[in-house]
C-alpha positions in Angstrom: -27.5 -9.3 -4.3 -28.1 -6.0 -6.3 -30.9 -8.5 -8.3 -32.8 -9.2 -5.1 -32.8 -6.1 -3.6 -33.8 -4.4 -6.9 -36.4 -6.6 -7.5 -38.3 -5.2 -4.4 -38.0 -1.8 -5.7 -35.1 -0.7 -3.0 -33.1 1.9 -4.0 -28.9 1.8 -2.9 -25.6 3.3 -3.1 -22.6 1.4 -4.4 -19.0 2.1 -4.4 -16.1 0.4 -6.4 -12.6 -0.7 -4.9 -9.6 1.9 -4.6 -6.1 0.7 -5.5 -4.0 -0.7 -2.6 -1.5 2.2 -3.7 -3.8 4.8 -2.5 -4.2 3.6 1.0 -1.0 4.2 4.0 -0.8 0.9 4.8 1.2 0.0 1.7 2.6 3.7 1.4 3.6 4.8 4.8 6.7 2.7 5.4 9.5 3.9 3.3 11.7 1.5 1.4 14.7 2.9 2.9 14.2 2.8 7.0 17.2 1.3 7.3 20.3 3.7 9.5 23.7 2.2 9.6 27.2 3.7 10.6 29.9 2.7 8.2 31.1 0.2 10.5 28.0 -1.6 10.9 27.7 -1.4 6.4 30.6 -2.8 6.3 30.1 -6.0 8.8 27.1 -6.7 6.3 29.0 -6.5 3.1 30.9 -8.6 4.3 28.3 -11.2 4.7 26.8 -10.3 1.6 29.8 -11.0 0.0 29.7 -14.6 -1.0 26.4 -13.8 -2.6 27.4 -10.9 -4.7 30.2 -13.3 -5.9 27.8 -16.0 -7.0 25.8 -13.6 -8.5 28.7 -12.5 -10.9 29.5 -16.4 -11.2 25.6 -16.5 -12.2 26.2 -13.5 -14.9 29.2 -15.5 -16.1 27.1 -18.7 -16.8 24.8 -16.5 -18.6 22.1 -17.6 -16.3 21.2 -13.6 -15.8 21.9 -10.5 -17.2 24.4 -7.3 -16.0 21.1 -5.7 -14.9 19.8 -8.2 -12.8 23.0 -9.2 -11.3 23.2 -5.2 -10.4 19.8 -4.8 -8.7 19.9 -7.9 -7.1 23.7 -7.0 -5.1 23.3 -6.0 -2.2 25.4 -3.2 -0.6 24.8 -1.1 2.6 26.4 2.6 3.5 26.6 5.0 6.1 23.2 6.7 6.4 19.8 5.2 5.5 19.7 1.7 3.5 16.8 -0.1 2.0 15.7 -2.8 2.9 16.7 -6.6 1.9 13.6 -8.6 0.4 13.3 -12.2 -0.8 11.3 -11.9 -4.9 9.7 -14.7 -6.5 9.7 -13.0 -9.9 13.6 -13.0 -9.6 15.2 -15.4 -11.9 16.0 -18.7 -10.3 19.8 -19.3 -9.8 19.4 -21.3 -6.9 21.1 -24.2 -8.9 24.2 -21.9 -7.4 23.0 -22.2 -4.2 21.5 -18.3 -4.3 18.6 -17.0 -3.4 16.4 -14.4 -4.6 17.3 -11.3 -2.8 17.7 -7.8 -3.6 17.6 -4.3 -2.0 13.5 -3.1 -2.1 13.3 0.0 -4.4 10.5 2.5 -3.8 8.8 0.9 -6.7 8.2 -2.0 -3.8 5.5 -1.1 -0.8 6.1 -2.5 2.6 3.3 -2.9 4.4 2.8 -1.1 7.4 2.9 -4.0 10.3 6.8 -4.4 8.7 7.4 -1.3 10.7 7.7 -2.9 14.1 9.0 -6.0 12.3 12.2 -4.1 10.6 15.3 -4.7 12.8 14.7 -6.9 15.0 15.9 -10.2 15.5 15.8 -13.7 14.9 15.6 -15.5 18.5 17.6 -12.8 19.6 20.8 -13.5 17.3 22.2 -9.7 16.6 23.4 -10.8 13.9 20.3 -11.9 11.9 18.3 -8.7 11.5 15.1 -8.8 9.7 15.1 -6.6 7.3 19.0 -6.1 7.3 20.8 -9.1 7.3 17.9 -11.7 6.9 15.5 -10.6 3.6 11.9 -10.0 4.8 9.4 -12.8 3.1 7.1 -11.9 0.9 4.4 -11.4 3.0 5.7 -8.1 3.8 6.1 -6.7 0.8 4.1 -6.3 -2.6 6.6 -6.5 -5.1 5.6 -4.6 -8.7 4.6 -7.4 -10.1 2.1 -8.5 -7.4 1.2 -4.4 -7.6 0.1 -5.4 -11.1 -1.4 -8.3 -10.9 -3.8 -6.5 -7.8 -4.5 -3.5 -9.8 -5.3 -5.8 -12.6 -7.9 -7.3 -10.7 -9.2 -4.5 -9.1 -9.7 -3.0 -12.4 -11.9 -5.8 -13.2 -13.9 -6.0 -10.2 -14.7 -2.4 -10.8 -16.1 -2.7 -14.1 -18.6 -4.7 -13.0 -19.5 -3.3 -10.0 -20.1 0.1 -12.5 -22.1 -2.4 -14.6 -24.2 -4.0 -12.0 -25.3 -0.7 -10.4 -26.4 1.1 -13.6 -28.2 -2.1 -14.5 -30.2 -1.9 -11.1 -30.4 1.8 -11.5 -28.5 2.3 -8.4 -26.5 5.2 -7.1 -22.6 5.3 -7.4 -19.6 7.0 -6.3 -16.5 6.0 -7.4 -14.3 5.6 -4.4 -11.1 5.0 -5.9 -11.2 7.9 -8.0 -11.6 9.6 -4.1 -8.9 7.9 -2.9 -6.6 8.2 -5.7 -7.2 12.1 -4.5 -6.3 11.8 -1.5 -3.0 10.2 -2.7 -2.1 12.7 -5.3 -2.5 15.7 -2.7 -5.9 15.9 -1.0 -9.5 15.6 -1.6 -11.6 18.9 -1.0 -14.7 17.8 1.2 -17.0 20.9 3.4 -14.2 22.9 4.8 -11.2 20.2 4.7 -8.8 19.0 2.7 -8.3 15.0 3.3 -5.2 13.4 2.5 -3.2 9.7 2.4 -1.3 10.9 4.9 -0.8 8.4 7.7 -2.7 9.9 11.0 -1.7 13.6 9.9 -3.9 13.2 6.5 -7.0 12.9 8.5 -8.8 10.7 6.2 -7.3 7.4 7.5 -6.9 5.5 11.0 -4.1 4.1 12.4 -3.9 0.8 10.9 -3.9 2.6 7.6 -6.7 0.8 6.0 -10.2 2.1 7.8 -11.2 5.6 7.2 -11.3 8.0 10.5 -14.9 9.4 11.5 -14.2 12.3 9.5 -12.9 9.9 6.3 -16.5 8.3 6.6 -18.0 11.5 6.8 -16.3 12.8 3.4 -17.3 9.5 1.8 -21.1 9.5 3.3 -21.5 13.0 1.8 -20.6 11.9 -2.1 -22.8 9.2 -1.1 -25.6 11.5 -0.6 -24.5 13.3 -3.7 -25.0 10.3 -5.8 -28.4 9.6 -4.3 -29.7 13.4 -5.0 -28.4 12.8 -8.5 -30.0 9.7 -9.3 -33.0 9.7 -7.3 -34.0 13.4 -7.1 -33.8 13.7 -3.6 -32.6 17.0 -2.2 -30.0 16.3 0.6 -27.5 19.3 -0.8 -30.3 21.8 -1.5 -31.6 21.4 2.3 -27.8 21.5 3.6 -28.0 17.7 5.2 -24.7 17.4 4.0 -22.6 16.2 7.1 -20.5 18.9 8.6 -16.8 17.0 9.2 -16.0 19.5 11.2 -18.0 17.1 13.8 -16.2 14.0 13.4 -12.4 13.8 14.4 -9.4 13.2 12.7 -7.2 12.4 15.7 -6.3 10.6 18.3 -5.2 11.2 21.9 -1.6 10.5 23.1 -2.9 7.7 25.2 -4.1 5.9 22.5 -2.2 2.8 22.1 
């Protein structure tokens, strides 16, 4: 694409991909949402219990180590818990009839659907929780090693998109330098300080992927930037920068 458009003599802006960890919808649900009363922790222990013991039966066999047979128990207590996952990259025991559960960490990201999914119930069984007493699937978690393996690619996708765009002598800002910003305490833009923060941060909307109008505007600003830098142009110098101030943040109450 950059080829053909190049080849006509147009002129661009091109940004790389941020990392999924600088973005609220894998950082705004904590990994610990869970509130019990002791009475309620100790109905699920209960349960749990027959797995905790075939996990010491697994360590016994040798078939996994103290460690793993530590963070894969699973033990509630009065206050907030975390969260009961199924992971793949868990060693498979289920020769013992085990599955590969654990507590979530807040090494693990929940994404931020698995906020309205987190304690309810399985065709309206109280005692099958999701979340709680029945692990959440993969699909609403990314696990470290999937973290890894997405950073991994993102990386590479990156380095090419760097590549392509000073082979076509195109502008570029590097947005997930931006975003990583805006994760690690703000990014300055005009008169504002944008953050990560979910609807609070003011950079990004509520499904914690899209930017607000006033995220846009901070990002169409280091695109003109970029274009004053690499094609002489003189949007800074004749203050067309856009003014965020201009462009909200927030959202009315009635919003659903």
């Amino acid at each position: 694409m950059v080829a053909t458009l190049t080849s006509g003599g147009a002129k661009g802006v091109v940004a790389n991909i941020p990392y999924v960890t600088t973005i609220p919808h894998f950082t705004a649900v904590p990994y610990n949402p869970v509130p019990l009363d002791q009475a309620t922790a100790d109905m699920l222990n209960g349960a749990f219990a027959p797995y905790n013991g075939g996990l010491l039966q697994a360590e016994a066999f040798g078939m996994i180590s103290a460690s793993e047979r530590a963070a894969r128990t699973i033990h509630f207590a009065e206050g907030n818990n975390a969260v009961t996952i199924v992971d793949e990259d868990l060693t498979d025991i289920s020769a013992l009839g085990l599955p590969s559960y654990r507590h979530a960490t807040a090494d693990d990201l929940l994404v931020l659907t698995s906020s309205s999914f987190i304690g309810t119930t399985v065709g309206g069984n109280p005692q099958l929780i999701n979340g709680v007493s029945v692990p959440l699937d993969d699909k609403w978690v990314l696990i470290p090693g999937e973290q890894d393996e997405i950073k991994f690619a993102i990386d590479q996708f990156n380095v090419s998109i760097k590549n392509i765009a000073s082979a076509g002598g195109l502008a570029f800002i590097d947005a997930n330098a931006i975003m990583q910003q805006m994760a690690d305490g703000g990014f300055r833009s005009g008169d504002f300080t944008l953050t990560s923060d979910l609807v609070v941060g003011g950079a990004f909307s509520l499904d914690g992927v899209h930017l607000t109008a006033r995220g846009y505007a901070a990002v169409a600003n280091e695109m003109f930037m970029a274009i004053d830098a690499t094609y002489g142009s003189n949007f800074s110098a004749a203050k067309e920068l856009v003014d965020l101030g201009e462009y909200p943040a927030f959202y009315p109450p009635s919003m659903p």
